[in-house]
N, C-alpha and C positions, 0 to 999 in steps of 0.2 A: 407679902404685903403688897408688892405691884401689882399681883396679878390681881387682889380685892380691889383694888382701882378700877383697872382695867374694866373690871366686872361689873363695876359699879357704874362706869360711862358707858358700857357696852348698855349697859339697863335702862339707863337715860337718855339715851341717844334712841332706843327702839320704842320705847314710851312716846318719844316726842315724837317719831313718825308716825305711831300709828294714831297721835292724836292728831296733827294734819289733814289725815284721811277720813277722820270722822265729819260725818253729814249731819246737818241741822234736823234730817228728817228722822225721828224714829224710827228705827230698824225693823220694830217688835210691830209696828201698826202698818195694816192691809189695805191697798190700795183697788175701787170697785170703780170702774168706769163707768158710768152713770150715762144720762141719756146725753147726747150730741145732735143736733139739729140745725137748720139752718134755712135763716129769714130770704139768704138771697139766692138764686138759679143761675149755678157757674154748668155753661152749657158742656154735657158730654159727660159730666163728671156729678158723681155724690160727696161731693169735699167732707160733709162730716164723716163719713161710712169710710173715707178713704184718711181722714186724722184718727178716727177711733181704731183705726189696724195700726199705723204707725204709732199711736202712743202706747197702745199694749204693746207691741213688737221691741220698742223702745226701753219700755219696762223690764218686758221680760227678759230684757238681754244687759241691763244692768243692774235689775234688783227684783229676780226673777222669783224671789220667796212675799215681794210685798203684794202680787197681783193676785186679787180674787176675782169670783165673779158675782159673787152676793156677799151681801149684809158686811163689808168692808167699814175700816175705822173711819176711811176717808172715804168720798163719793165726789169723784171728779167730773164735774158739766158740762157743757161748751154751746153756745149758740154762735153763729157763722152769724154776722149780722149785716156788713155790706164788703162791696168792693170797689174801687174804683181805678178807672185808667188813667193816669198822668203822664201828657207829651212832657218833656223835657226840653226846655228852650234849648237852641242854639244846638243841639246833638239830635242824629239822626235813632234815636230810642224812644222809647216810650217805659212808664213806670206801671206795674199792677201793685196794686196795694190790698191787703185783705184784711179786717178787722174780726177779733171773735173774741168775746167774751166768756172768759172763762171763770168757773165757779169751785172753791175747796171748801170741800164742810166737812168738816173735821168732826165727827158723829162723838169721839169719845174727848175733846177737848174742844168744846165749840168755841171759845177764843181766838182758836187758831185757824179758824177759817177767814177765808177769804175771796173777795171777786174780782176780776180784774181784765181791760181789756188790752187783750195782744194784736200789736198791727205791724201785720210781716209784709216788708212787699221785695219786686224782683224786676230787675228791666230786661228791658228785650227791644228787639231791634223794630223799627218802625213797620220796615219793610215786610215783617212777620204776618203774613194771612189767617194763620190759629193763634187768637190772642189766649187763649185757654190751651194752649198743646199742654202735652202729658208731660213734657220735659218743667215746662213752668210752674203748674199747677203742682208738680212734686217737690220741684226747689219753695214754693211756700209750705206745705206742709211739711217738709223737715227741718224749714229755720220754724216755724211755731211750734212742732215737735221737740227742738231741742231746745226751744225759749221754756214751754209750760215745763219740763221735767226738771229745769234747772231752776227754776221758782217753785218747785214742790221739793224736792232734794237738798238743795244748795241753798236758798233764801232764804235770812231770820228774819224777812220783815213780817 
């Protein structure tokens, strides 16, 4: 008789983990990275050519069975659409900021689509002469990388 207890919380207790781990985003529906483009000229670099490696890269290494390359449930967007520098009163930094707007259309539940714009930025020290180095320009594309995948994955709004 204990041990059907036992058994019984053993059952209930790994139920309720692995409902924890469950994602808002459908398992079952294919994720197409659609076109990425971009209105403003961040010198030295192709910021969209270089979010659309990171966000599949991103993908594939956490939900490497939802990424296609055609005709997907979802078709994810993205226009780059400005940037700008902010001195920081009274500190010797300076702030980039980068806005892009991003697009989820949901091909087989169009409800669930949605647009929305993400604005990552990063400071750096004044003193900096490559206000675009490779170091900066990456630290933004990994906080929007890890912003868009966790509002496709994670977010019921």
């Amino acid at each position: 008789m204990a041990y059907k207890k036992i058994f019984f919380v053993f059952i209930f207790i790994f139920f309720m983990i692995i409902g924890c781990y469950h994602s808002f985003f459908d398992e079952k529906k294919t994720i197409e990275i659609g076109e990425i483009s971009e209105q403003v000229n961040i010198p030295k670099r192709s910021i969209s050519f270089d979010f659309k490696k990171s966000i599949e890269n991103y993908i594939m290494k956490h939900h490497p069975s939802n990424l296609v390359l055609k005709n997907g449930d979802v078709v994810l967007k993205c226009v780059f659409l400005n940037y700008a520098i902010i001195p920081l009163e009274d500190l010797p930094l300076k702030k980039i900021k980068v806005t892009a707007k991003i697009s989820y259309i949901d091909n087989s539940e169009p409800e669930k689509s949605w647009e929305k714009s993400f604005v990552v930025s990063e400071v750096f020290s004044k003193e900096k002469t490559n206000l675009f180095s490779k170091e900066i320009v990456d630290k933004i594309i990994e906080k929007l990388t890890i912003q868009v995948y966790h509002k496709i994955f994670y977010d019921s709004e």
